[in-house]
ROTIVO-75366 format. One line per field, with one value per residue: x negated, z, y negated of N, C-alpha, C in turn; residue in one letter; residue number from 0. Coordinates in steps of 0.05 Angstrom, whole numbers, padded with zeros to 5 digits. Example, Ala and Ser with C-alpha at 12.3 -4.5 7.8 and 13.67 -1.06 7.14 Angstrom:
! ROTIVO-75366
n_east	-00264/-00257 $
n_up	00156/00142 $
n_north	00114/00045 $
ca_east	-00246/-00273 $
ca_up	00156/00143 $
ca_north	00090/00021 $
c_east	-00264/-00258 $
c_up	00156/00157 $
c_north	00066/-00001 $
residu	A/S $
num	0/1 $
//
This chain:
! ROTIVO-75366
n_east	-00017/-00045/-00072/-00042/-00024/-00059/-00099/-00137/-00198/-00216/-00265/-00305/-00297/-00281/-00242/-00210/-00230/-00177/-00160/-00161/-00180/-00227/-00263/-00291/-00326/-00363/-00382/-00411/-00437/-00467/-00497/-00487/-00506/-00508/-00548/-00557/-00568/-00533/-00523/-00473/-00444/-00403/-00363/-00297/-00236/-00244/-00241/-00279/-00310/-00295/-00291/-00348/-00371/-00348/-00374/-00433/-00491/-00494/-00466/-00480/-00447/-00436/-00403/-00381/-00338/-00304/-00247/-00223/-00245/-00220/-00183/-00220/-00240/-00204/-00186/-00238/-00237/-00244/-00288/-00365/-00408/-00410/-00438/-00411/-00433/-00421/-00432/-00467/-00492/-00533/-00573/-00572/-00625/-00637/-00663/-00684/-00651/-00620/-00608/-00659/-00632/-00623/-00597/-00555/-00499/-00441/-00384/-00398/-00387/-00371/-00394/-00440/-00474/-00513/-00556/-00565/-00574/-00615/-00652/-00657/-00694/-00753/-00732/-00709/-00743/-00739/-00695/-00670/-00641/-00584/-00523/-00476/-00414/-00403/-00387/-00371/-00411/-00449/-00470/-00492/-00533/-00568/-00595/-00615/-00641/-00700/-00708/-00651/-00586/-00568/-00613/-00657/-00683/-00666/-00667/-00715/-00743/-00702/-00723/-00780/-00772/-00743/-00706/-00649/-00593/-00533/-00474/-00409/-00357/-00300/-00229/-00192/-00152/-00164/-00163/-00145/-00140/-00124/-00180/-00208/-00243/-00273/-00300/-00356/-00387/-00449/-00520/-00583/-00649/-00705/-00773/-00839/-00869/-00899/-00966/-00973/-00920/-00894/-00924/-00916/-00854/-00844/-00874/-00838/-00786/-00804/-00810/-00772/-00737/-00729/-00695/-00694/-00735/-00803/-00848/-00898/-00892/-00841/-00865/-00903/-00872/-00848/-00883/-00924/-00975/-01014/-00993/-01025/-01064/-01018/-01018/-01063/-01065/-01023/-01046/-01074/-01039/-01038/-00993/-00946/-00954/-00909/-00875/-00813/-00786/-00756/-00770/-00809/-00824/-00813/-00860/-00903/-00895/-00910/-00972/-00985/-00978/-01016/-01060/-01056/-01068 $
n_up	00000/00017/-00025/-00075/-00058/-00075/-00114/-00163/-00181/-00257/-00277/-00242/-00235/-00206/-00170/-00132/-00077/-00060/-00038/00012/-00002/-00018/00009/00045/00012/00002/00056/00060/00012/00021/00062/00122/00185/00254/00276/00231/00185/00148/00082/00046/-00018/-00038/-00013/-00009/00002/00048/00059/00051/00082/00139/00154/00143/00187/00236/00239/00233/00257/00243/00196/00137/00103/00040/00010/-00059/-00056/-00040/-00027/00001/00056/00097/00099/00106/00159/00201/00185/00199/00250/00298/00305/00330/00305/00253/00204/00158/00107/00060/-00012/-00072/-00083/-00125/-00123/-00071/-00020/-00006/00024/00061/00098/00165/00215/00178/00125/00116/00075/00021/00008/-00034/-00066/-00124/-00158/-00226/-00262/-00244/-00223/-00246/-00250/-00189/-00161/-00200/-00180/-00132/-00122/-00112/-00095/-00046/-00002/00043/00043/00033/00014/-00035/-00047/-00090/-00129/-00186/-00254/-00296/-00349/-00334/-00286/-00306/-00340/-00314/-00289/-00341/-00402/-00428/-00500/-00507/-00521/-00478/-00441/-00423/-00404/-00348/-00332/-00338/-00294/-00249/-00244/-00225/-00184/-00147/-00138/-00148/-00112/-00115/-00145/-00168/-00198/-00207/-00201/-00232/-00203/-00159/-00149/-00146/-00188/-00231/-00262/-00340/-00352/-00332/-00268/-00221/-00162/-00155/-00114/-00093/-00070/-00040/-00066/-00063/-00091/-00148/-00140/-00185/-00193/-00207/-00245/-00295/-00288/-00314/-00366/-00384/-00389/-00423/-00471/-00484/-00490/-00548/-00573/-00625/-00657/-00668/-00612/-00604/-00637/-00605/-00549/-00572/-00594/-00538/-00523/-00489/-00504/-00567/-00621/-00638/-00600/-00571/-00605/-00607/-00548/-00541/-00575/-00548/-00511/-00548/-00579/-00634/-00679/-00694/-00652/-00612/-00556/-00522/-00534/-00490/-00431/-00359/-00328/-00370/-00390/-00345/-00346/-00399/-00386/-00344/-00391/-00423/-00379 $
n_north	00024/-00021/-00034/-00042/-00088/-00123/-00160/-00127/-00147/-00154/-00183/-00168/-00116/-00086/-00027/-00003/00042/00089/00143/00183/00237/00239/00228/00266/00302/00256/00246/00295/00296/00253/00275/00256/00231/00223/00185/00144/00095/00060/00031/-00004/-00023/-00066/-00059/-00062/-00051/-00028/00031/00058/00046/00046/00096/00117/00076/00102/00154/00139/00106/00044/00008/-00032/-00075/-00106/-00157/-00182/-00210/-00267/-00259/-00214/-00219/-00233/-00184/-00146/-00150/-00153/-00092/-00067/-00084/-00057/-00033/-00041/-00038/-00051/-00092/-00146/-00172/-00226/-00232/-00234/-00176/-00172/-00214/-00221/-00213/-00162/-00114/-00145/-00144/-00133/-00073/-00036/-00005/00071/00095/00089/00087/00085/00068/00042/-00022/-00018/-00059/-00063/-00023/00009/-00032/-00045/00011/00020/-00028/-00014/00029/00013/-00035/-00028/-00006/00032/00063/00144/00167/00168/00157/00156/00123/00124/00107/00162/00171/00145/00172/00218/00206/00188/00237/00261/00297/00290/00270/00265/00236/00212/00192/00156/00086/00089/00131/00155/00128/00137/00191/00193/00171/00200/00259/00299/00311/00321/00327/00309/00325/00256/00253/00201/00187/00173/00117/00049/-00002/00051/00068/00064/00106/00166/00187/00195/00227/00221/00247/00230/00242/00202/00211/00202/00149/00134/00097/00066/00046/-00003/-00026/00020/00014/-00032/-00018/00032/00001/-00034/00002/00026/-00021/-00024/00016/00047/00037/00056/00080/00049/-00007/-00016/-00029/-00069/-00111/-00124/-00149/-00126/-00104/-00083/-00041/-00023/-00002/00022/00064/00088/00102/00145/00173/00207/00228/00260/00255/00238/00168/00154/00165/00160/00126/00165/00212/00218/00253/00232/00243/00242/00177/00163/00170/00160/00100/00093/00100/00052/00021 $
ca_east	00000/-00058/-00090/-00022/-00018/-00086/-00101/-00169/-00219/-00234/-00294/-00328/-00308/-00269/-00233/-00209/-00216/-00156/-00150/-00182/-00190/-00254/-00290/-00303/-00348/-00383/-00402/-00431/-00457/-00488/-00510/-00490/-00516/-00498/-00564/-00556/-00565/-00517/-00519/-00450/-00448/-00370/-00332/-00277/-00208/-00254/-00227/-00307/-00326/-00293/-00305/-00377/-00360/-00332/-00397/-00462/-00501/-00486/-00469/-00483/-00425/-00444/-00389/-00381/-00310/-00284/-00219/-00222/-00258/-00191/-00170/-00236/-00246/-00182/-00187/-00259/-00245/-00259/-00318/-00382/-00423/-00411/-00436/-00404/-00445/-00410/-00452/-00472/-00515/-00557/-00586/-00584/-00652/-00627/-00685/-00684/-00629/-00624/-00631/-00664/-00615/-00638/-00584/-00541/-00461/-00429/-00375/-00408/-00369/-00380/-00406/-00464/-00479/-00536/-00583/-00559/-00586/-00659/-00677/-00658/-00707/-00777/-00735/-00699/-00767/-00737/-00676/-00686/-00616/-00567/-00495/-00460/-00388/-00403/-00377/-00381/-00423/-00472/-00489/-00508/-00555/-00585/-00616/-00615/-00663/-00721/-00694/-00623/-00576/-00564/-00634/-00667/-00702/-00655/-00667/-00743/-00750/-00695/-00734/-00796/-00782/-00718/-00686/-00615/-00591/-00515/-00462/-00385/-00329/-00289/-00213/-00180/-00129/-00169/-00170/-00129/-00117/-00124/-00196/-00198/-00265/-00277/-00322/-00370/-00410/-00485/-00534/-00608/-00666/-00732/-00794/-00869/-00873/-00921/-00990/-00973/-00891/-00883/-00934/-00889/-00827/-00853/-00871/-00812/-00770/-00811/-00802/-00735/-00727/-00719/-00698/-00697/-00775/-00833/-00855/-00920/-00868/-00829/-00881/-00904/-00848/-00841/-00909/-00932/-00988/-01006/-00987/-01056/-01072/-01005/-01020/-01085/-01057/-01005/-01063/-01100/-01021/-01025/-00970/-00961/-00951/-00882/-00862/-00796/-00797/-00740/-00785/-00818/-00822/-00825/-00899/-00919/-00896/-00939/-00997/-00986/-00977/-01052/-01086/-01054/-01085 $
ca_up	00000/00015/-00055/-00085/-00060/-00076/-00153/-00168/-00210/-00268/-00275/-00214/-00238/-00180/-00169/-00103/-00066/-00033/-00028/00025/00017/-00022/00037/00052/-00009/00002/00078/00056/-00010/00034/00087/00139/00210/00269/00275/00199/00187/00119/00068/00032/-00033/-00050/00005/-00032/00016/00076/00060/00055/00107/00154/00149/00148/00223/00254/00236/00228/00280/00234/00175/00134/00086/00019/-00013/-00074/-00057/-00009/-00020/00011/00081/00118/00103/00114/00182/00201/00179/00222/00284/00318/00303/00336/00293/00227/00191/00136/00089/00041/-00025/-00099/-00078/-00141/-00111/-00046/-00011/00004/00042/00090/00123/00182/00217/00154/00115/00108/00068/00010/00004/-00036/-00091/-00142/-00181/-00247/-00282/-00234/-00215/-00259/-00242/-00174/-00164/-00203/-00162/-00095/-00115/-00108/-00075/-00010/00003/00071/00037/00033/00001/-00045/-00061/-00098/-00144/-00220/-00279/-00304/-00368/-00325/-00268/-00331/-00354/-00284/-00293/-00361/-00410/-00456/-00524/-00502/-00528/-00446/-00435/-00430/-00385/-00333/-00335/-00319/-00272/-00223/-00239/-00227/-00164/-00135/-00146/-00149/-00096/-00111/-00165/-00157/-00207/-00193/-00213/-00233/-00186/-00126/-00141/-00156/-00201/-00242/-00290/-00365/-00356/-00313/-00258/-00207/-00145/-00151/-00092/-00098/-00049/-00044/-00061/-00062/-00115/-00156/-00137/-00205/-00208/-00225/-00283/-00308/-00299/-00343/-00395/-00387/-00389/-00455/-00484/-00489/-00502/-00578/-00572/-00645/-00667/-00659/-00581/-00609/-00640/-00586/-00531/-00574/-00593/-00515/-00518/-00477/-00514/-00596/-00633/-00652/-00575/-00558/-00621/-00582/-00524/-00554/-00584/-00520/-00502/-00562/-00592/-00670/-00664/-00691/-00628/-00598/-00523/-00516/-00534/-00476/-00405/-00333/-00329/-00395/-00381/-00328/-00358/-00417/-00366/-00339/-00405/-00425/-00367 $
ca_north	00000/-00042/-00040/-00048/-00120/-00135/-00150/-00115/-00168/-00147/-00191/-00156/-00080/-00071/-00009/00002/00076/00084/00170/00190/00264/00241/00219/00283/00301/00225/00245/00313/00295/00229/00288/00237/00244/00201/00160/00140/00070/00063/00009/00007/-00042/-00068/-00045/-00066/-00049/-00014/00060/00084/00032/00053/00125/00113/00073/00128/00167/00137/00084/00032/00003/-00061/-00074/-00121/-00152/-00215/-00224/-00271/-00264/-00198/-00217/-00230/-00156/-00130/-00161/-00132/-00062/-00060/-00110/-00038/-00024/-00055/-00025/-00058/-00110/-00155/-00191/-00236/-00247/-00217/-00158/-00169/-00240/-00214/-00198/-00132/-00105/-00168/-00142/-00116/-00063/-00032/00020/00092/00108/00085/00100/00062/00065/00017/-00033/-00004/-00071/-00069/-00005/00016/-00046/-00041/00038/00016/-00048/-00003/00049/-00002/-00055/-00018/00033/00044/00080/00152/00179/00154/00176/00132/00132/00116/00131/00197/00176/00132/00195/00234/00188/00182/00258/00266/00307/00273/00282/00264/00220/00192/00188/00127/00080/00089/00162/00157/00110/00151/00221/00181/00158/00214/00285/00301/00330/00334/00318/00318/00292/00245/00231/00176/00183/00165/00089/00032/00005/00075/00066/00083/00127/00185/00176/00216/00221/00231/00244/00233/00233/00194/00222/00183/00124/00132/00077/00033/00047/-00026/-00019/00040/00002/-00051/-00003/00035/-00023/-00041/00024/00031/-00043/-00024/00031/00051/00036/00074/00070/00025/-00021/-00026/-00037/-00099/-00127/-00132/-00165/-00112/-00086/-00087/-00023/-00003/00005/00046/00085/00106/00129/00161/00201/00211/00246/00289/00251/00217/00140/00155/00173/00142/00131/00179/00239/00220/00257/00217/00243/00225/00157/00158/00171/00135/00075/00098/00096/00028/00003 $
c_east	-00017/-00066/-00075/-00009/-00044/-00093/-00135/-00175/-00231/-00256/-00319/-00327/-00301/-00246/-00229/-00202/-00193/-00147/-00166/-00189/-00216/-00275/-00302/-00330/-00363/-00398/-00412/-00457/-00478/-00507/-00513/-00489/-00510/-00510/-00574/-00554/-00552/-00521/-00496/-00447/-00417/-00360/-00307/-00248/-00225/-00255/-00256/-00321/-00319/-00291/-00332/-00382/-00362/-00357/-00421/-00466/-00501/-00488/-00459/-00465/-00432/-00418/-00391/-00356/-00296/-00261/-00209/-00236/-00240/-00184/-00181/-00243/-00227/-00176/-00210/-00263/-00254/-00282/-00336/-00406/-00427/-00408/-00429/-00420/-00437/-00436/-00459/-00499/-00537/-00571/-00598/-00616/-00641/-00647/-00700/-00664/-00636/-00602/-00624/-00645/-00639/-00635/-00567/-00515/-00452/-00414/-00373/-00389/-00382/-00395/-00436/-00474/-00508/-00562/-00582/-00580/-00623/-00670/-00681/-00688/-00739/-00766/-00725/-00725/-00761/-00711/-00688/-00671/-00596/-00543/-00484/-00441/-00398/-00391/-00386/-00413/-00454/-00487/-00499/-00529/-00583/-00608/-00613/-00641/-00676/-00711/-00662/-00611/-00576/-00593/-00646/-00681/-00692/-00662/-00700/-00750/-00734/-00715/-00757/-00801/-00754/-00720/-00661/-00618/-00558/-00500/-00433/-00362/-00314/-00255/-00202/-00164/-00139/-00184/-00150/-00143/-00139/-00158/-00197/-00223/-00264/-00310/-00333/-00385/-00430/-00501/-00561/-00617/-00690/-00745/-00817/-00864/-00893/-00942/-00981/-00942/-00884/-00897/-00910/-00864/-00825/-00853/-00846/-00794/-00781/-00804/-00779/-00715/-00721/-00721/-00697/-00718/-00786/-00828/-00878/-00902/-00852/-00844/-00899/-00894/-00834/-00866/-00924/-00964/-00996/-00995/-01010/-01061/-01043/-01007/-01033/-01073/-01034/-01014/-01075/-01078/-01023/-00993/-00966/-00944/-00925/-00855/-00840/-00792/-00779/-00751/-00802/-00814/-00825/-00856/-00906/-00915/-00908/-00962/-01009/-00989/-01017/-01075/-01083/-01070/-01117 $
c_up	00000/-00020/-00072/-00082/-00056/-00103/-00154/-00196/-00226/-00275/-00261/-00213/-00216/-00186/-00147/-00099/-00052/-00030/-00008/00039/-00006/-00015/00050/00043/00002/00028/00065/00036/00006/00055/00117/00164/00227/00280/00264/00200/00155/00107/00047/00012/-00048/-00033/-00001/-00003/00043/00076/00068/00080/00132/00178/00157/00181/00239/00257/00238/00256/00267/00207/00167/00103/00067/00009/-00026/-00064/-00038/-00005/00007/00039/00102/00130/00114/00144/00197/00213/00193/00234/00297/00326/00303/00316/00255/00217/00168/00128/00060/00013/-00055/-00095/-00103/-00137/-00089/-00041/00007/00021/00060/00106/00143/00199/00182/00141/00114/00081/00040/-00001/-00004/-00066/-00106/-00160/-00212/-00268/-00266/-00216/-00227/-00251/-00217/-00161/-00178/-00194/-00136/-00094/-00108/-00092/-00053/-00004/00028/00066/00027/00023/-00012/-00039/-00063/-00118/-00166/-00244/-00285/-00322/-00352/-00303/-00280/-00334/-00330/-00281/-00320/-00372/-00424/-00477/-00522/-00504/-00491/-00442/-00442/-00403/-00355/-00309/-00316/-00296/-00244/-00222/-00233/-00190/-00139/-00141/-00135/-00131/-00090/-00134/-00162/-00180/-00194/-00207/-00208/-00220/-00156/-00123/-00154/-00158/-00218/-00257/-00310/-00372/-00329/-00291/-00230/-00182/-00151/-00126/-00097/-00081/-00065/-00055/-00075/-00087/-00124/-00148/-00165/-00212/-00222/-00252/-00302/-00303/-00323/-00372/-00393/-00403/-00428/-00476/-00500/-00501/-00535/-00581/-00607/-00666/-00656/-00632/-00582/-00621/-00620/-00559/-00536/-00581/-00562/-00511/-00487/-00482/-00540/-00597/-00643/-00617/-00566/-00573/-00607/-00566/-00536/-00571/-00567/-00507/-00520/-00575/-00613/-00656/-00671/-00674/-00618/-00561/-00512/-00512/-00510/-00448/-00382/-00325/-00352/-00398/-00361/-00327/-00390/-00408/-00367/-00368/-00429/-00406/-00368 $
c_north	-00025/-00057/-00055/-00079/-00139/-00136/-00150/-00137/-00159/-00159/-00183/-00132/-00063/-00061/00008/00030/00076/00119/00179/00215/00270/00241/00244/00290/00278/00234/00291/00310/00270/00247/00270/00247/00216/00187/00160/00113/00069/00029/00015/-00026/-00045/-00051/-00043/-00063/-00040/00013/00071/00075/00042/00088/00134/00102/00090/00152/00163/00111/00050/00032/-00033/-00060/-00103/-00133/-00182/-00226/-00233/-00268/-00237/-00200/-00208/-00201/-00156/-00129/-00154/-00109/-00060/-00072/-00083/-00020/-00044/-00051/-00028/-00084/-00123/-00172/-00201/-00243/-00221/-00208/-00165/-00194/-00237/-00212/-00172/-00118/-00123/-00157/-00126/-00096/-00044/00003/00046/00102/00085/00090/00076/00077/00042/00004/-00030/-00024/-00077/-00044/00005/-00004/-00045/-00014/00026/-00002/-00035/00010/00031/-00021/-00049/00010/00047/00062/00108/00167/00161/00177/00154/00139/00112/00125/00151/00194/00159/00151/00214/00227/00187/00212/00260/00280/00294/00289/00278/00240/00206/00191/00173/00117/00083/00116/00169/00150/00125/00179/00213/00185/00174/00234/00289/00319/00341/00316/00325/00298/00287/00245/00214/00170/00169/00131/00075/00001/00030/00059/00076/00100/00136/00171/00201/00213/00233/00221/00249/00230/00228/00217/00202/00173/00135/00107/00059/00042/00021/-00031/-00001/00029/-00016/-00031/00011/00025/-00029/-00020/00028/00005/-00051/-00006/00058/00056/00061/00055/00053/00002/-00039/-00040/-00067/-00112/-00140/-00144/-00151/-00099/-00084/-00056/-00010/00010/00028/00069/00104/00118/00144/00189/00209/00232/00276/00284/00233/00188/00138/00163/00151/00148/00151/00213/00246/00231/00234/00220/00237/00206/00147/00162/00157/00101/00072/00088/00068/-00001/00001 $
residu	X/X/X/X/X/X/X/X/X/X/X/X/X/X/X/X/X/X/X/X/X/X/X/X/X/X/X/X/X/X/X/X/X/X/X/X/X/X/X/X/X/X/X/X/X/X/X/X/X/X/X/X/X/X/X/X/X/X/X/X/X/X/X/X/X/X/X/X/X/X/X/X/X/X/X/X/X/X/X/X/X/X/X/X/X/X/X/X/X/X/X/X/X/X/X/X/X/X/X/X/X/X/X/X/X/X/X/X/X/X/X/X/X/X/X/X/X/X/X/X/X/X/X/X/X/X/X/X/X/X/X/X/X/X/X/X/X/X/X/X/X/X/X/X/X/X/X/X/X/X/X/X/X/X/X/X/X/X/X/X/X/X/X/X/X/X/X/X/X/X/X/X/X/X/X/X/X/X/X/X/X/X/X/X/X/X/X/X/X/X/X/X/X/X/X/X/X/X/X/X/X/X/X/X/X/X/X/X/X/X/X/X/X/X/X/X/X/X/X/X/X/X/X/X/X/X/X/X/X/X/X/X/X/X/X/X/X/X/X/X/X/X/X/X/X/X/X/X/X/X/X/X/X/X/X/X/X/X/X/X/X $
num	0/1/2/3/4/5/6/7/8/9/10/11/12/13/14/15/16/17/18/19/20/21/22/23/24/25/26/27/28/29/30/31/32/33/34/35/36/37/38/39/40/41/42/43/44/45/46/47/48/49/50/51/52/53/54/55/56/57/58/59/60/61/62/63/64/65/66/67/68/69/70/71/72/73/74/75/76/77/78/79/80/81/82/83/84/85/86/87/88/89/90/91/92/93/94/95/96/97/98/99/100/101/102/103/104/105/106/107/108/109/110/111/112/113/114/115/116/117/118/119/120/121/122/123/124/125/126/127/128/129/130/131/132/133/134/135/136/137/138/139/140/141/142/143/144/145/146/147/148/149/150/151/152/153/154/155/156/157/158/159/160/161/162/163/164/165/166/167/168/169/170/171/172/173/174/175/176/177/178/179/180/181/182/183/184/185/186/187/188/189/190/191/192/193/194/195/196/197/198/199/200/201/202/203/204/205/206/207/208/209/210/211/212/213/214/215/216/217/218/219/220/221/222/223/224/225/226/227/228/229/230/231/232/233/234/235/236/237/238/239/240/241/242/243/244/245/246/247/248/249/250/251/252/253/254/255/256/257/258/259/260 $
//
């Protein structure tokens, strides 16, 4: 009833949970323990926030939309244990806050979910699990294979710097207002950065930035590099300069990284 007299913005990709015999899946697939410090991004109505409350030692709740405070404030006057922070998570200094998240739960507003998920992984290092609600076609993409139409820079950079540790569809029924794509939970955990990940994001990031060219091409066209030099390494992989960055593995982006430098 709440949702229902709440008009979801589409500008902000909001799509409010309101079933809540999903929350189950979210606290397993989150593996949540009850001194879990949670970071939850678009709380949106409270349904996951307050869930998360009732379980973990706190949690720090993100949202852009003031119109929604009133409720929100509300729906968790009973809980000491949760903080609201008004403001567009992708400006935020998200890893100023305090005390520092372990954890990430959040069902992402779908127009900012993807950059969302790849600044966490170098910019929250004190997070150490995700689970988050995305579209179907974007938690694909997130493990995907080299050689694969979903596979892209998105792709590397999580296998880079995570492994999947759980996957769950979602339907459409468990939000309002209804969305016109399917959507999913995915659960990933840390594991060790690589020593130059922000080099390899850069290239990455360049890589894929045309994604159509040769990967020498594309790497100077991002003024990354000429095309005679990525040719080289490209031969140093054992790979022709007609290579597109898609062909590429997460470790052979990381070593391609290495012999650019």
């Amino acid at each position: 009833m709440s949702a229902r007299r709440v008009t979801a913005r589409r500008d902000l990709g909001q799509h409010f949970l309101v079933d809540g015999n999903i929350l189950g899946v979210i606290g397993r697939l989150a593996d949540l323990q009850p001194g879990d410090i949670v970071l939850e991004i678009g709380p949106g109505l409270g349904v996951l926030t307050r869930y998360l409350a009732e379980r973990v030692a706190h949690v720090t709740a993100v949202e852009i939309d003031r119109t929604l405070e009133a409720r929100l404030a509300e729906r968790l006057a009973a809980f000491s244990n949760v903080a609201l922070v008004f403001g567009d998570a992708l400006a935020l200094e998200l890893g100023a806050l305090t005390p520092p998240a372990r954890k990430l739960v959040a069902n992402l507003p779908y127009n900012v979910a993807t950059p969302i998920v790849v600044e966490s992984l170098d910019g929250l290092p004190t997070v150490e699990r995700w689970c988050v609600m995305v579209q179907r076609e974007v938690a694909e993409r997130f493990f995907a294979a080299p050689g694969t139409k979903a596979y892209g820079a998105v792709s590397v950079l999580l296998q880079l710097a995570t492994e999947r540790a759980g996957f769950h569809a979602v339907a459409r029924t468990v939000f309002r207002p209804r969305p016109n794509v399917d959507s999913a939970l995915v659960a990933f955990t840390r594991r060790p950065l690589p020593l130059e990940y922000a080099q390899i994001k850069r290239v990455v990031q360049a890589a894929f930035a045309h994604r159509r060219k040769t990967l020498p091409n594309s790497l100077e066209l991002a003024g990354l590099t000429s095309r005679e030099r990525a040719a080289r390494a490209l031969g140093e992989l054992e790979l022709s300069p007609a290579t597109r960055a898609e062909a590429l593995s997460p470790e052979q982006f990381t070593r391609l990284t290495g012999l650019l430098a």
